[in-house]
N, C-alpha and C positions, 0 to 999 in steps of 0.2 A: 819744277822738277818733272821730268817725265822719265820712265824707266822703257827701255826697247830691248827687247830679245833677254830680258834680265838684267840689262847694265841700267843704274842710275844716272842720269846725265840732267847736269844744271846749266842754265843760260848763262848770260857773263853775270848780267846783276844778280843774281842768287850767289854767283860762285864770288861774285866780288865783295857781297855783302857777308859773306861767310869769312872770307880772308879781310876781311876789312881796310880795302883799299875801292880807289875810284874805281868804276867801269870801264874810262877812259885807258886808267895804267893795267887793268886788264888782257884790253885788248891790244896793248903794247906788250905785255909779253906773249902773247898769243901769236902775235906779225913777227916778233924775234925767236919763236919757237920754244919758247922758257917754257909752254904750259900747253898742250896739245888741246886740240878742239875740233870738231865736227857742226860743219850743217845740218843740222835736223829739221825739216819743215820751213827751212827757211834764215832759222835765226844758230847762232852759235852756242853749241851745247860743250861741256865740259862734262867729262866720266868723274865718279865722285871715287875709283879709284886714282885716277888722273892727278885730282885737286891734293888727294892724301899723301903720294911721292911726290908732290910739288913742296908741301907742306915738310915734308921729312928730308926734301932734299935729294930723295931717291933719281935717278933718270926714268921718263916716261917709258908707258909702255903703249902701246897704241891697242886696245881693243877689239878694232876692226880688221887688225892684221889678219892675214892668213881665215878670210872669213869667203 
């Protein structure tokens, strides 16, 4: 977990072990646009507001919008 500018953002494995699915089907929805993600430092970060409208169903909200 690291937090940037006050948003929490988790890598695939934290967010996938939190949703309890493989990394691999992770990153399938990540390439299909199911679950929004950011490069951070290199590696792919997930907002842990992100992961909660995923979780509920909600449509994503992008963060970094309008930034």
């Amino acid at each position: 977990m690291k937090v940037v500018l006050g948003i929490t953002c988790y890598n695939i494995k934290e967010t996938a072990d939190m949703l309890d699915i493989n990394p691999l089907t992770l990153n399938g929805f990540v390439k299909k646009g199911l679950i929004p993600a950011r490069k951070l430092g290199g590696r792919w970060h997930i907002t842990d507001v992100n992961i909660k409208e995923y979780v509920k169903g909600i449509p994503f909200t992008d963060p970094f919008e309008n930034m």
